[in-house]
N, C-alpha and C positions, 0 to 999 in steps of 0.2 A: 641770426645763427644758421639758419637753414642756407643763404647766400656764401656765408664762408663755408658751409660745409660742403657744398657741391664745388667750390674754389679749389679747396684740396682736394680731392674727390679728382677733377678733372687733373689739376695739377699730377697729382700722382699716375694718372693714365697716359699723363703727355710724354713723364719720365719712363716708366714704363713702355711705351711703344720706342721711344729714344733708345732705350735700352737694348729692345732686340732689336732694332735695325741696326744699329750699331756691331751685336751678336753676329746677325748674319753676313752683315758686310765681311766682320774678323776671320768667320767659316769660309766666307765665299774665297777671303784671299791666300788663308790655310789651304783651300782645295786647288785652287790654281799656282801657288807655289809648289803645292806637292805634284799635282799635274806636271808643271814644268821643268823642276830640278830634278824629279825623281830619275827619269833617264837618262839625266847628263850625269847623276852619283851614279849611277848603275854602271855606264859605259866607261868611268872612271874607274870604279871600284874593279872592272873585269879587268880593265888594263894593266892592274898592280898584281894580277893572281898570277901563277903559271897554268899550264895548260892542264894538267892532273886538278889544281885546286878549280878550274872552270866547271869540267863534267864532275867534279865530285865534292863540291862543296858551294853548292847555290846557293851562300850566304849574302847579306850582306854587307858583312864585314869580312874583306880577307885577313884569313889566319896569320897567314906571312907575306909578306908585305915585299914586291919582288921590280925591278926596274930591266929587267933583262928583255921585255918586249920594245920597251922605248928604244933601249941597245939596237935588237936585233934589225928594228924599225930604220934605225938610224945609219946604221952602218953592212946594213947587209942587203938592204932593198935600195932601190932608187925612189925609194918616199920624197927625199930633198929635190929632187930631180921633177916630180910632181906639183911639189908644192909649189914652184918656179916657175913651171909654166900656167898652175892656175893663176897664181898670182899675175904675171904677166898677161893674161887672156885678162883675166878680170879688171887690170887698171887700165887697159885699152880700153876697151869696152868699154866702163864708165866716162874717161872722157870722151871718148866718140860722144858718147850718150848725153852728156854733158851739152857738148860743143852744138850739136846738131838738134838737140830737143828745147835749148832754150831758144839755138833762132827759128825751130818750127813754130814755136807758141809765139815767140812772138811777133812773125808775120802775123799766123791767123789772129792778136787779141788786138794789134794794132792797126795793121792794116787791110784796104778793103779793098775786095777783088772778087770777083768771078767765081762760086763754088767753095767761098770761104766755108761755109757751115758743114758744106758737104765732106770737103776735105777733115775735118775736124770729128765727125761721126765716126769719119771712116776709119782714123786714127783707134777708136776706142776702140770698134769692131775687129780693126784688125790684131789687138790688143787679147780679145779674148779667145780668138781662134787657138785651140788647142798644139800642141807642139807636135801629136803624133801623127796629124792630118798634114804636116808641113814637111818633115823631114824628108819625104820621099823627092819632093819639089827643089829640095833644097840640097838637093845631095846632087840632083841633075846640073843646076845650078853652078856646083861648086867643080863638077865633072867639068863645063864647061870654060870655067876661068881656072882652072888647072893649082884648085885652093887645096882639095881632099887631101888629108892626110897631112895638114899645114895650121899653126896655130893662127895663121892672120884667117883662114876660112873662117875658125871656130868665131872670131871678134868678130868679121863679115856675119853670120848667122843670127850670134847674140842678139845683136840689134834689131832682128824680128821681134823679140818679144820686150826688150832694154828701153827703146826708143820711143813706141808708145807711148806707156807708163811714162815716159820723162815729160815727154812733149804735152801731154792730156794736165800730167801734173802742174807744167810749168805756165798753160792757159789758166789755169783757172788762177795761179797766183799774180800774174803779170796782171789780169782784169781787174786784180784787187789793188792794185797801183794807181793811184792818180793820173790820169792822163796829163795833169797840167804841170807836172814835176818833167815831163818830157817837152811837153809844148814851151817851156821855161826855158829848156839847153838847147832846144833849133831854133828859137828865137834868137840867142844869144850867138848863135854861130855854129852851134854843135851838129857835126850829122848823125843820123843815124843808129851808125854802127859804133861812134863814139859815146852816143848816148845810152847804149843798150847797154854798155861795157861799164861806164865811170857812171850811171847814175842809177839805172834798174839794175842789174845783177845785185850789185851790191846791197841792194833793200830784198832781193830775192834769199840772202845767204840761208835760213831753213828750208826752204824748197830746195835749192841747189845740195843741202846735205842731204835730205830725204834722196836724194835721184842718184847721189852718191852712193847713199847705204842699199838701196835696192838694186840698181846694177849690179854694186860689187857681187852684193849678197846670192842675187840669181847668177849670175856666171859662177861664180865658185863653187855655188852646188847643183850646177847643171849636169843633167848625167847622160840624157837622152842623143842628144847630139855629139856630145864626144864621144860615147861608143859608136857611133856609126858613120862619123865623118874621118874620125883618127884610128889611125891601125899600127904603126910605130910604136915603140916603147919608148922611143925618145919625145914621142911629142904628147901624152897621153897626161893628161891633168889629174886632177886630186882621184876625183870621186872615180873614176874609169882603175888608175891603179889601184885603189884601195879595193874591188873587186877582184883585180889582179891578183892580191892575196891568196885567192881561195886555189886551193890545188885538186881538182877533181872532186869528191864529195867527201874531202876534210876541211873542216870551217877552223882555221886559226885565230878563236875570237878573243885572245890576249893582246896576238898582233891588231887584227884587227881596230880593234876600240883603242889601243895606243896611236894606230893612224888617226882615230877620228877624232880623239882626244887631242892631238896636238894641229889637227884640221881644223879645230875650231878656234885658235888665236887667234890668226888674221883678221875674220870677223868679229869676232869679239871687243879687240883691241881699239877699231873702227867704230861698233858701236859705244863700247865704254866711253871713248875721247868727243864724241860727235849726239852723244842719246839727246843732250837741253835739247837741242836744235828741232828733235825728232817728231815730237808733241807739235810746238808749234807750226812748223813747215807745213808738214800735213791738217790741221786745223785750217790753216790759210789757204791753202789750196784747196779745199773742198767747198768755199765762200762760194765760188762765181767759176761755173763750168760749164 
């Protein structure tokens, strides 16, 4: 008797701790859902107000419910005009990114040379160097190949911080490859560059979206170098026009938050279509680095 009673006894404490782990897991993901929608409702719910309902009714839920900023967004600013060129900046950039950071990785995971490892630290290092330590460098830079003021500088730039992050990503997935799946296709006839292509890429495809989604993702909300490398109104990207907004020390946060609001499709739409891949990619890439 004493034997089943501590049976239950124990039983009931194992349910019990099940219990609230479970609890707090439920809290933990309440708090971070609320963490992270609350300012995407918020920037929403501004964009539907008019500019009387913003300073004068920090609800929120707007009262009336108004589409005249999207309007005035749409057809009265060059917002379209923005969106166009980040978009363009950013799908360059990623395949740049793409193109040049899987054959950097996969020199350094495949072959051996001279300073292999060195090259490879250096990538990472150069990866964390701050952007506000760079842009003075880089503006000299761009003074000299006659880019400033040109969306190809801004792609040229990107890749300071793009290319890294691709290349670092793309070693550690490529070491997670078999080497004899390659030793397989140069035995058979294949070189190279045909093997990188028709046999690793194609087993690399969540790494290759992870490098996707992070390009994109950074050039489209870069801000630091487009204010200081673009000065046109025609060549000026999302986030620099959407500052543009402000007129001396009146904040238009209706317009506003309808540009930011409709700035966040592009990315969204990317992640929505491409998130499976996301988990994985990254998990494999962090194996062998």
């Amino acid at each position: 008797m004493a034997t089943a009673a501590v049976s239950v006894t124990a039983s009931r404490r194992v349910r019990a701790e099940r219990w609230v782990r479970r609890g707090v897991m439920i809290l933990a993901g309440l708090f971070f859902a609320l963490w992270t929608l609350g300012p995407l409702y918020w920037i929403i719910a501004t964009s539907l107000k008019t500019e009387l309902q913003v300073y004068r009714e920090p609800t929120l839920f707007p009262s009336t419910v108004t589409f005249d900023n999207y309007q005035k967004i749409l057809l009265q600013t060059n917002f379209l005009l923005y969106i166009r060129n980040s978009i363009e900046v950013a799908v360059v950039t990623t395949l740049l990114s793409m193109t040049f950071g899987s054959a950097a990785a996969y020199a350094i995971s495949r072959l051996r040379f001279t300073g292999r490892r060195l090259i490879a630290r250096s990538i990472v290092v150069s990866y964390l160097v701050p952007a506000s330590l760079l842009f003075i460098s880089l503006f000299e830079v761009l003074t000299e190949l006659h880019l400033t003021d040109h969306l190809a500088g801004l792609m040229v730039v990107y890749l300071s911080f793009t290319l890294p992050f691709c290349t670092w990503l793309m070693i550690g997935y490529f070491r997670a490859i078999p080497v004899e799946l390659e030793e397989a296709a140069l035995v058979d006839g294949c070189t190279r560059l045909r093997a990188l292509v028709s046999i690793i890429l194609p087993l690399t495809l969540p790494a290759l979206v992870v490098v996707t989604l992070f390009s994109f993702t950074q050039s489209w909300n870069e801000f630091l170098y487009a204010l200081v490398f673009i000065s046109s109104d025609s060549n000026k990207t999302f986030t620099v026009g959407l500052i543009g907004l402000i007129q001396g020390d009146t904040l238009p946060w209706g317009l506003m938050m309808a540009a930011a609001t409709l700035g966040l499709i592009p990315p969204l739409i990317i992640y929505v279509v491409s998130q499976r891949w996301v988990v994985s990619g990254l998990a494999a890439g962090s194996i062998k680095g």
